[in-house]
C-alpha positions as CSV (number, residue, x, y, z in Angstrom):
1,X,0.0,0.0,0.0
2,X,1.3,3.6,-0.8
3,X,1.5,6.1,2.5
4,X,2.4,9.6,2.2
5,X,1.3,13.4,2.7
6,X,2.1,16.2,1.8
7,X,1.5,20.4,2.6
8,X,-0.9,21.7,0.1
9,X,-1.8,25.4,-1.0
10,X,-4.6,26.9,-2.8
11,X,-6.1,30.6,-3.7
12,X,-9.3,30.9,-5.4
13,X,-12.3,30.3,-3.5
14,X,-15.1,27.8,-5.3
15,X,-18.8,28.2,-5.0
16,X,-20.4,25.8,-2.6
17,X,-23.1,24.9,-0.7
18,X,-23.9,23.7,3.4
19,X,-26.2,20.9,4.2
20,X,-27.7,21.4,7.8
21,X,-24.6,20.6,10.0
22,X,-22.1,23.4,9.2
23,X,-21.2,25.6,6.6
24,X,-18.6,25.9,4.0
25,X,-16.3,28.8,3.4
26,X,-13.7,29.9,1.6
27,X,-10.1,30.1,3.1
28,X,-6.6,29.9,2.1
29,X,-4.3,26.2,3.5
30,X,-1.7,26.8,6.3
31,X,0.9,24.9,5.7
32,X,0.6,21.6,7.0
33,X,2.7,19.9,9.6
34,X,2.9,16.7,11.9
35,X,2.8,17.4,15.5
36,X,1.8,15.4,18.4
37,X,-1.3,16.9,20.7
38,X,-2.1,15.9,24.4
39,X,-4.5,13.0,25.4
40,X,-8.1,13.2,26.0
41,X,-9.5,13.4,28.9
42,X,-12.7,12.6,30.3
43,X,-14.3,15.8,31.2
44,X,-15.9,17.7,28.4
45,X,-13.9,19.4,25.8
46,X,-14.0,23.5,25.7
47,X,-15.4,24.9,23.0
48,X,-12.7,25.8,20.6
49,X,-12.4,28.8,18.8
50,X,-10.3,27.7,15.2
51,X,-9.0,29.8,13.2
52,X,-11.4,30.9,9.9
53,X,-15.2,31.0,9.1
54,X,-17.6,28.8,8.9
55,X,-19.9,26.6,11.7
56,X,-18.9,23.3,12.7
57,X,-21.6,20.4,12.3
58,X,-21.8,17.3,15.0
59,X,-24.3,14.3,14.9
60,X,-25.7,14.5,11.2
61,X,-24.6,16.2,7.4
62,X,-21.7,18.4,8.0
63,X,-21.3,19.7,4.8
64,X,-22.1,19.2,0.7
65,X,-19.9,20.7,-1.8
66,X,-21.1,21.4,-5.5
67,X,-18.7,20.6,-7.9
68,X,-20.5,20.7,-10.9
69,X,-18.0,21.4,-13.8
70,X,-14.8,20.2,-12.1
71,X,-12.1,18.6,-13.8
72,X,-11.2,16.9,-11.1
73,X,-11.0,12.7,-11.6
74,X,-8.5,12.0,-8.6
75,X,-7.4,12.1,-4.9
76,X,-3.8,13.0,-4.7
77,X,-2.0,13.8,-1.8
78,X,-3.2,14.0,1.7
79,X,-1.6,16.7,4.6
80,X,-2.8,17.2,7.9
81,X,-1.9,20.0,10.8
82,X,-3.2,20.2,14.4
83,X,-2.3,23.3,16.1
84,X,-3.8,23.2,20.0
85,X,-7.0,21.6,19.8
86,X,-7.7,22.4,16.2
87,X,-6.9,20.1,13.2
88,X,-7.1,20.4,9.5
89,X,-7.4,17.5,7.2
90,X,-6.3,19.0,3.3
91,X,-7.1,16.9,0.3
92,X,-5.7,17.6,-3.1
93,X,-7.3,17.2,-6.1
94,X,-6.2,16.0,-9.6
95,X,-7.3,15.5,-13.2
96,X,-7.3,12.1,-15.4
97,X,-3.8,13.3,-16.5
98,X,-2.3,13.6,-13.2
99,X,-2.3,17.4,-13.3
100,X,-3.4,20.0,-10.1
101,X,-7.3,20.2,-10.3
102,X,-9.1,23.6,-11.0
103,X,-11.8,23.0,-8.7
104,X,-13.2,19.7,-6.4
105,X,-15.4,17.6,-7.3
106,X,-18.7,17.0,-5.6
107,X,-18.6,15.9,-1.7
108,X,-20.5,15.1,1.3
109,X,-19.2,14.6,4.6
110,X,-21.3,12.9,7.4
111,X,-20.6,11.2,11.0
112,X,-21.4,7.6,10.5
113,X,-24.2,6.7,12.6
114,X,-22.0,5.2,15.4
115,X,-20.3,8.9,15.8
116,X,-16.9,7.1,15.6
117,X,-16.2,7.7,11.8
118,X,-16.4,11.0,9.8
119,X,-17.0,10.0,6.2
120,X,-16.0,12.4,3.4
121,X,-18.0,11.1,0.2
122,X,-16.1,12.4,-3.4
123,X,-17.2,11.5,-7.1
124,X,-13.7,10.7,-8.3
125,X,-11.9,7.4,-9.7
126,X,-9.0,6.7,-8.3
127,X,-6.7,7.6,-5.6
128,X,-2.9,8.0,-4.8
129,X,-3.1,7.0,-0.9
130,X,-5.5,4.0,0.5
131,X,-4.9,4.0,4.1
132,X,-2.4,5.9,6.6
133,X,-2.1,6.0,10.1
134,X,-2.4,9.3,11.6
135,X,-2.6,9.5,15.4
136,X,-3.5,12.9,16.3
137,X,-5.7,13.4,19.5
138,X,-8.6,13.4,17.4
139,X,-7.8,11.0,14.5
140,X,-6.8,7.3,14.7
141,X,-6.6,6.5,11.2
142,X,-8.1,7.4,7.0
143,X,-9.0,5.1,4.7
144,X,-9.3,5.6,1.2
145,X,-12.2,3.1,-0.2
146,X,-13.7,2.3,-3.4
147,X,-18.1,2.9,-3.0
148,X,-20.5,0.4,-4.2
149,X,-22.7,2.8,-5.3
150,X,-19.5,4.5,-7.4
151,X,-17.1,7.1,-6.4
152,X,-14.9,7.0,-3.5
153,X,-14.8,7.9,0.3
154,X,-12.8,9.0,2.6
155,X,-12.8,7.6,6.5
156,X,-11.6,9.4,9.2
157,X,-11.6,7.3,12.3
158,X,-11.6,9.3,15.5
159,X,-9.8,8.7,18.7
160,X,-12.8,11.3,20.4
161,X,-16.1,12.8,20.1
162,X,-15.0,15.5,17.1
163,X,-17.1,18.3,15.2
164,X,-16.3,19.3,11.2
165,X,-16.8,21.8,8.6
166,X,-15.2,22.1,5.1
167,X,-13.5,24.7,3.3
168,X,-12.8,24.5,-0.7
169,X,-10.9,26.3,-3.0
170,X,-10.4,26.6,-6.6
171,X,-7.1,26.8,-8.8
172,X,-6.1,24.0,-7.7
173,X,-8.5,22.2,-6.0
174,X,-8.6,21.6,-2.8
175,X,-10.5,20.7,0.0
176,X,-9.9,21.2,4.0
177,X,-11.7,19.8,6.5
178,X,-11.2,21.3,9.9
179,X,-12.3,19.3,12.9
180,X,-12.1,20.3,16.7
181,X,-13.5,18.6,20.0
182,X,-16.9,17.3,20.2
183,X,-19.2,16.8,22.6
184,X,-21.6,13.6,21.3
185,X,-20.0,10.3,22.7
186,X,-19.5,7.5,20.2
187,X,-22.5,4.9,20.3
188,X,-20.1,2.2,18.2
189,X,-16.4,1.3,16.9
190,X,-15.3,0.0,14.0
191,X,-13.9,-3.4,14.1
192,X,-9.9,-3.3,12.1
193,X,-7.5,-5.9,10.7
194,X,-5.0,-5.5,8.3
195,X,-7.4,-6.5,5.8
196,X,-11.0,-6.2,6.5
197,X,-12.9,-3.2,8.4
198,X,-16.1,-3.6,10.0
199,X,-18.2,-0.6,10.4
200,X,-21.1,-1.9,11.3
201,X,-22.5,-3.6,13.8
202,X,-20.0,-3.1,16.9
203,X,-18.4,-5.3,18.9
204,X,-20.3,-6.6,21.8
205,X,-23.8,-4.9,20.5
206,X,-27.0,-6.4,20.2
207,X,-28.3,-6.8,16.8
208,X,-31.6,-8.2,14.9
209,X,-31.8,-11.6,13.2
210,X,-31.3,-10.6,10.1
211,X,-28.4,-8.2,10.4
212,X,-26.6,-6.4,7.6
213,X,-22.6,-5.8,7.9
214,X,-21.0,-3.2,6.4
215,X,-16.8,-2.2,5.9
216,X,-14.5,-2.6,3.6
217,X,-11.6,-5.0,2.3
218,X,-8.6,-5.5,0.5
219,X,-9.6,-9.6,0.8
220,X,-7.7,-11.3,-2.4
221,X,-10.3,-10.8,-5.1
222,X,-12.5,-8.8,-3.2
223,X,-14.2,-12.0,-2.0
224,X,-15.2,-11.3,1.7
225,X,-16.5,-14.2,3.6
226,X,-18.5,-14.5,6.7
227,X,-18.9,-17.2,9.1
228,X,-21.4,-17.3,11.9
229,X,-20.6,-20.0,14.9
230,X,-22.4,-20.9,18.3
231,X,-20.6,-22.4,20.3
232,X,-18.5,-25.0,18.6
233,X,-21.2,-24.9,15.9
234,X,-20.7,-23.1,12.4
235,X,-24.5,-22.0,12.1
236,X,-24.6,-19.5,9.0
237,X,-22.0,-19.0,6.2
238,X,-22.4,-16.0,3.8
239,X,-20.1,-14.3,0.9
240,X,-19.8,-10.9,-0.9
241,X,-17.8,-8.9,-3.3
242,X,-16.0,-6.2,-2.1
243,X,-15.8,-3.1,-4.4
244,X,-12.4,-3.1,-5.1
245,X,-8.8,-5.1,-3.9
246,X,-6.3,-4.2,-6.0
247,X,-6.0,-0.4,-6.1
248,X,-7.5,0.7,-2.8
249,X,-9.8,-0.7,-0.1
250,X,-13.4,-1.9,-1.6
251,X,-16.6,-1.3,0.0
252,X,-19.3,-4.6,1.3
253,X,-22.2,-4.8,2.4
254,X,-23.9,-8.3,3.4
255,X,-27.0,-9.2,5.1
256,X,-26.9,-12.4,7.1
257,X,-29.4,-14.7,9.2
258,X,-28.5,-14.8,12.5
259,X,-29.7,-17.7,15.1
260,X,-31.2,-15.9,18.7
261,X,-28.6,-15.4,21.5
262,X,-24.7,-15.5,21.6
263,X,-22.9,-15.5,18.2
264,X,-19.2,-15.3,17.2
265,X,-19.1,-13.8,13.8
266,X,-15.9,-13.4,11.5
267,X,-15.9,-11.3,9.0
268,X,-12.5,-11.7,6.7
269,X,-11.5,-14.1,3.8
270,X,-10.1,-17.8,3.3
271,X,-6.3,-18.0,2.4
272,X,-5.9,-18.6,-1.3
273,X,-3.1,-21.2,0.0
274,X,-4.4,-22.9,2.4
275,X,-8.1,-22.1,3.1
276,X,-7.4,-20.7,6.5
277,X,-9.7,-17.9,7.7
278,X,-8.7,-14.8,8.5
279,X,-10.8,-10.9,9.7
280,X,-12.4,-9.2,12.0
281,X,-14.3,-11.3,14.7
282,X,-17.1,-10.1,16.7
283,X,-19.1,-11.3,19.4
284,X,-22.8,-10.5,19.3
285,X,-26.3,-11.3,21.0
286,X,-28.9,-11.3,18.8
287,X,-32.6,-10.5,19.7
């Protein structure tokens, strides 16, 4: 897998639009830095006042960007800063020909329903980063994923409660999302391997009997298996195709019978060699 960032500038500002959560503004990209912040604590953040304009968005849409006419076909590189409490996630844009963007194409960017996962929605093709560890006090981890429904998104995986809002600009194209502290507590956590994330359902949660799982994979060609057991018991088996393998992480989704009570679910692949299994295994009651 290929890992780097990078600083990114910008200077024209792009026409956009705000769903309900926050707004989006114009602004121009500090330049972009590693640092390391202070851990968490337990009492409830301050409110933060970051730098620039714009309203921050917690619990539902954060923001949509219209990019209608973009050029833009790519996700290049990837920079992020965190001055004090304050961090700004910068994502560059690029066309089919590998050069800078003039504007960004369209976006959405949502919490997941679990709060855990900020999920930055784009309608490009390709990408030149598919996962990278960031550790920050507010960020764990991105993932760059292929979308069954076409386009890509972008995962941010929180290490605490965090509020966003976006900022575009044009010439090149680039987007920033700024995050600071939140103050709605994750109701979930994605599941990780090396190979295979599970978004949904949590460990330890209860679920329904017929429960969907969602994630994404880089299982050898994109074929994701799950295996339900109770007890000593393999009870259900069920398979999917991821949206991608080979260029980035691909998006699943499966819906699977589940017997009432206890369950031990994995959620991975089979070795090509050998037919072991390997993933993410939860353990779940079921209602």
């Amino acid at each position: 897998m290929r890992r780097r960032f990078v600083v990114s500038t910008a200077v024209a500002a792009l026409a956009i639009s705000a769903c309900a959560g926050g707004n989006v503004v114009p602004t121009t990209t500090p330049a972009v830095t590693s640092t390391s912040l202070p851990a968490p604590t337990s009492t409830l953040p301050p409110v933060v006042d970051c730098p620039g304009a714009g309203d921050f968005g917690e619990g539902s849409g954060i923001a949509r960007v219209d990019g209608e006419g973009s050029d833009a076909s790519h996700l290049g590189r990837v920079a992020w800063e965190g001055p004090e409490q304050c961090e700004s996630f910068v994502f560059e844009f690029e066309t089919s020909e590998g050069a800078p963007a003039t504007a960004v194409p369209d976006i959405e960017i949502d919490h997941l329903p679990s709060l855990q996962v900020i999920r930055i929605t784009m309608d490009i093709d390709a990408a030149v980063i598919t996962d990278q560890l960031v550790e920050t006090e507010l960020v764990d981890r991105l993932y760059v994923v292929r979308s069954l429904e076409g386009g890509m998104f972008v995962d941010l995986h929180l290490n605490a409660p965090a509020a966003g809002r976006a900022r575009v600009q044009s010439s090149p194209g680039v987007l920033t999302v700024d995050l600071r502290p939140g103050f709605l507590d994750f109701t979930g956590a994605s599941s990780v391997d090396d190979q295979t994330v599970v978004v949904s359902p949590s460990q330890g949660s209860e679920v329904e009997s017929i429960t969907t799982f969602t994630g994404y994979s880089r299982a050898f060609e994109a074929n994701v298996l799950v295996v339900v057991t109770q007890g000593d018991v393999v009870v259900t088996e069920a398979s999917t195709t991821a949206a991608d393998y080979l260029e980035t992480w691909g998006e699943f989704s499966v819906e699977v019978p589940l017997p009432a009570g206890d369950v031990s679910v994995l959620v991975g692949e089979a070795s090509p060699e050998d037919g072991s299994l390997d993933g993410v295994t939860l353990d779940l009651t079921v209602s």
